[in-house]
Each structure stands twice: as structure tokens, then as C-alpha cells.
VOMILO-294619 format. One line per field, with one value per residue: residue number from 0; residue in three letters; x, y, z of N, C-alpha, C, CB in turn. Coordinates in pm, 1 decimal. Glycine has a CB too. Layout:
seq <- c(NUM;...)
type <- c(ala;...)
npx <- c(X;...)
npy <- c(Y;...)
npz <- c(Z;...)
capx <- c(X;...)
capy <- c(Y;...)
capz <- c(Z;...)
cpx <- c(X;...)
cpy <- c(Y;...)
cpz <- c(Z;...)
cbpx <- c(X;...)
cbpy <- c(Y;...)
cbpz <- c(Z;...)
# end
This chain:
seq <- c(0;1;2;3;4;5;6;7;8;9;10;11;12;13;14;15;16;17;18;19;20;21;22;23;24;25;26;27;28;29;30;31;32;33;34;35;36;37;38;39;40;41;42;43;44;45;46;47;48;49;50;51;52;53)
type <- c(unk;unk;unk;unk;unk;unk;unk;unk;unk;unk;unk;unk;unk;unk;unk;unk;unk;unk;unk;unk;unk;unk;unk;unk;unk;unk;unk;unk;unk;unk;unk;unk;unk;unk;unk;unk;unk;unk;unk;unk;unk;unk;unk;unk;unk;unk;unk;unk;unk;unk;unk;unk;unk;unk)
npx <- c(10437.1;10610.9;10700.7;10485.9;10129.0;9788.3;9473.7;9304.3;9017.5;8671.1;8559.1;8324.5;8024.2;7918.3;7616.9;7660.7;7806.7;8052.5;8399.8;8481.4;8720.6;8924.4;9226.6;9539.1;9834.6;10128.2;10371.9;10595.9;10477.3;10214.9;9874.2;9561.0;9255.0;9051.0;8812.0;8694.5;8507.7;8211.8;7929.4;7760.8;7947.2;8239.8;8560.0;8804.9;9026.3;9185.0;9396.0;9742.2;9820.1;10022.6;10172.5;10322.5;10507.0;10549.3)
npy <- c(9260.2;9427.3;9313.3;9276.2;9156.2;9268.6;9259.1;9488.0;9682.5;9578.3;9791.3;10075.8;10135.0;10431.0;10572.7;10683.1;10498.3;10533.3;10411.8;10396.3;10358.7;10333.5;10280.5;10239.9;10387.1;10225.8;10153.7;10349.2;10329.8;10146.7;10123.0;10052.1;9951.2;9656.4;9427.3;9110.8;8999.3;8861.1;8646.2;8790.0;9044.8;9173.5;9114.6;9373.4;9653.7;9906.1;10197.5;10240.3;10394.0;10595.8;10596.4;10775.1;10710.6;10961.9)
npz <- c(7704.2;7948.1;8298.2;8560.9;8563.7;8734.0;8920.0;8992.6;9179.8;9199.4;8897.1;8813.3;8643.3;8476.4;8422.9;8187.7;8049.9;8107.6;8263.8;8559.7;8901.0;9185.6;9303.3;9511.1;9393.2;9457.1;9329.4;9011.1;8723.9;8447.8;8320.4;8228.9;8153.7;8102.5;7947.6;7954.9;7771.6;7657.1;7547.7;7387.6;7369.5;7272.4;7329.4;7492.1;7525.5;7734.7;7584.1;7699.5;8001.2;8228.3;8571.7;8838.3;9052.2;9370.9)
capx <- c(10419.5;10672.1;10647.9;10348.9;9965.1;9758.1;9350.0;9236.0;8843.6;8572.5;8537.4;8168.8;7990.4;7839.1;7523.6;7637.5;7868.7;8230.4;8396.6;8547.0;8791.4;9017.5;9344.9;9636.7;9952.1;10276.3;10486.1;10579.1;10368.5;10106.4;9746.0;9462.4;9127.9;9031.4;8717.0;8710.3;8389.3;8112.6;7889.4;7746.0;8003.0;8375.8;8663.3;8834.8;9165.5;9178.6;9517.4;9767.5;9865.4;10141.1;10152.1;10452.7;10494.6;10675.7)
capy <- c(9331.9;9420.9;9315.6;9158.5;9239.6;9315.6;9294.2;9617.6;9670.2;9629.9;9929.4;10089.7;10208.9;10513.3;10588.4;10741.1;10414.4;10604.5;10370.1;10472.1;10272.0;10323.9;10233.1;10349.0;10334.0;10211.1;10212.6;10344.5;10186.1;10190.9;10039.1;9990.0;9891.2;9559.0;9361.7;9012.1;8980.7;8822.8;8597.3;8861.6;9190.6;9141.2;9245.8;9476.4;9706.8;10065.4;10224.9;10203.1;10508.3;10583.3;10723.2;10801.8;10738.9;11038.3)
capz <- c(7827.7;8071.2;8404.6;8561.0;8583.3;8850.6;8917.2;9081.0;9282.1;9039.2;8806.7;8833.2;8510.7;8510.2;8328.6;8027.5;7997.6;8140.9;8372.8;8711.6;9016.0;9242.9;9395.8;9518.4;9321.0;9510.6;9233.7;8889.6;8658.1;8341.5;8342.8;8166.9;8199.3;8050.8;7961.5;7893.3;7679.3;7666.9;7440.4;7315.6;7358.9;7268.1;7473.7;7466.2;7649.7;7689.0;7542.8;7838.1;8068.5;8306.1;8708.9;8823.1;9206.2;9373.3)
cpx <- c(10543.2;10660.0;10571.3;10214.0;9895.5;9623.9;9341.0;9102.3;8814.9;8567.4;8378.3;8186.2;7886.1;7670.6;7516.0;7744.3;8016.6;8230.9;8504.0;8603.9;8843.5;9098.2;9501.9;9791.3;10092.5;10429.5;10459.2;10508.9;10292.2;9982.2;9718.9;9333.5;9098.0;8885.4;8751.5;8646.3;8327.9;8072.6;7824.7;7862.1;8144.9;8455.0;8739.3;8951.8;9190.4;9361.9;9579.8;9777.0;9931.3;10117.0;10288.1;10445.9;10572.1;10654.5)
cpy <- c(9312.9;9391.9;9203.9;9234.9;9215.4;9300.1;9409.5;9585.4;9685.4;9786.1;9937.9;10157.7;10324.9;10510.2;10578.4;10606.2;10418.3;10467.3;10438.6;10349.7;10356.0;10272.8;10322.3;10281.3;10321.4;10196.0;10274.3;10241.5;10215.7;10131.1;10089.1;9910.8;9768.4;9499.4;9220.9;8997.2;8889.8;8688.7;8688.4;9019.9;9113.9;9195.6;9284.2;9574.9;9842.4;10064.3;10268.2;10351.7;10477.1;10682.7;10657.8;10865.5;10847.5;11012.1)
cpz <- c(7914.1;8244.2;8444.4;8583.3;8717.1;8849.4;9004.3;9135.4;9138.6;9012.3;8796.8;8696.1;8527.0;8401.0;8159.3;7957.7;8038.6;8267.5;8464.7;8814.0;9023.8;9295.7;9390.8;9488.4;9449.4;9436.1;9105.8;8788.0;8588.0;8379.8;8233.1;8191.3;8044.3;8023.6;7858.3;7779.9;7725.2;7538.2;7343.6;7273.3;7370.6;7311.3;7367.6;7562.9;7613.1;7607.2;7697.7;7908.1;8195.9;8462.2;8672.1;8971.6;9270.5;9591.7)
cbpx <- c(10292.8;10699.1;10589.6;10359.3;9841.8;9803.4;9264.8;9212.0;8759.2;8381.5;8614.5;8090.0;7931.0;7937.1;7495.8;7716.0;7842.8;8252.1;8402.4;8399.9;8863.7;9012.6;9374.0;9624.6;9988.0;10266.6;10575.0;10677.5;10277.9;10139.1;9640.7;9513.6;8985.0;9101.7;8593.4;8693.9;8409.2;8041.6;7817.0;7626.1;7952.7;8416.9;8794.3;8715.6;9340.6;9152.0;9517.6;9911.8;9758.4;10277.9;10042.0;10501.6;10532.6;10661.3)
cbpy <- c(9284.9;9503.3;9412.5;9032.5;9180.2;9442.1;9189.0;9755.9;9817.5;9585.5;9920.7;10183.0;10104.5;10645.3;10690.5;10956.2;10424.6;10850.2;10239.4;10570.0;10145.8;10347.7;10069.8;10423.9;10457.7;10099.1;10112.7;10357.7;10103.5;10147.0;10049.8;9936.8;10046.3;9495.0;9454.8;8930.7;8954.5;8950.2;8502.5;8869.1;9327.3;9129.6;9171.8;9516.2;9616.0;10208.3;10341.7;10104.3;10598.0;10641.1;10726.4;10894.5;10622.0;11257.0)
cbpz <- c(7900.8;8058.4;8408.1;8702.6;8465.1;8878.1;8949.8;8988.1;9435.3;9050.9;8633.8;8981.7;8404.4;8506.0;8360.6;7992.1;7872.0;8233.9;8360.3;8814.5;9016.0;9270.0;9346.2;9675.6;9175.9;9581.2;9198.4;8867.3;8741.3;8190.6;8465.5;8119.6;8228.7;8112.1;7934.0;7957.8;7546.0;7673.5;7471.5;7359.8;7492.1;7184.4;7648.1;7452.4;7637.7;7877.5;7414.9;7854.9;8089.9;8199.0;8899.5;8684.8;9279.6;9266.5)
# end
């Protein structure tokens, strides 16, 4: 990883399982949503994606 990481506001889950946050980007920059895991459910990291502050 380049850089450094960041926590964002909790992420809400919707019904059907989709999750959703916000925040507001101040710079260029990728993310990713993360989950640690569990004892029962194993983590897990979306594939990354890019804003692109203008």
C-alpha cells in the first residue's frame, strides 16, 4: 500500500446486504471498504477504487 489508511463513519448495511457511507474526499485518493471478521464470518476487502479531487 501506498500511503497511509484512514477509518471513515460506520458503513450501514442495507437489507439486501449492499453497504453504504459517507465522507468527503479532500484529496486524490483510492478506498475500500474493509471488514475485519469475525469468529464466525471471515474478512474480507472490497477491490480498491479511485476519486479524484478537482
Amino acid at each position: 500500500m501506498v500511503g497511509s489508511a484512514s477509518d471513515v463513519p460506520e458503513a450501514l448495511e442495507h437489507v439486501k446486504g449492499n453497504l453504504r457511507t459517507t465522507t468527503k474526499a479532500t484529496a486524490d485518493g483510492s478506498f475500500r471498504y474493509s471488514f475485519a471478521g469475525t469468529s464466525t464470518t471471515p474478512a474480507v476487502a472490497s477491490a480498491a477504487d479511485h476519486v479524484d479531487v478537482r
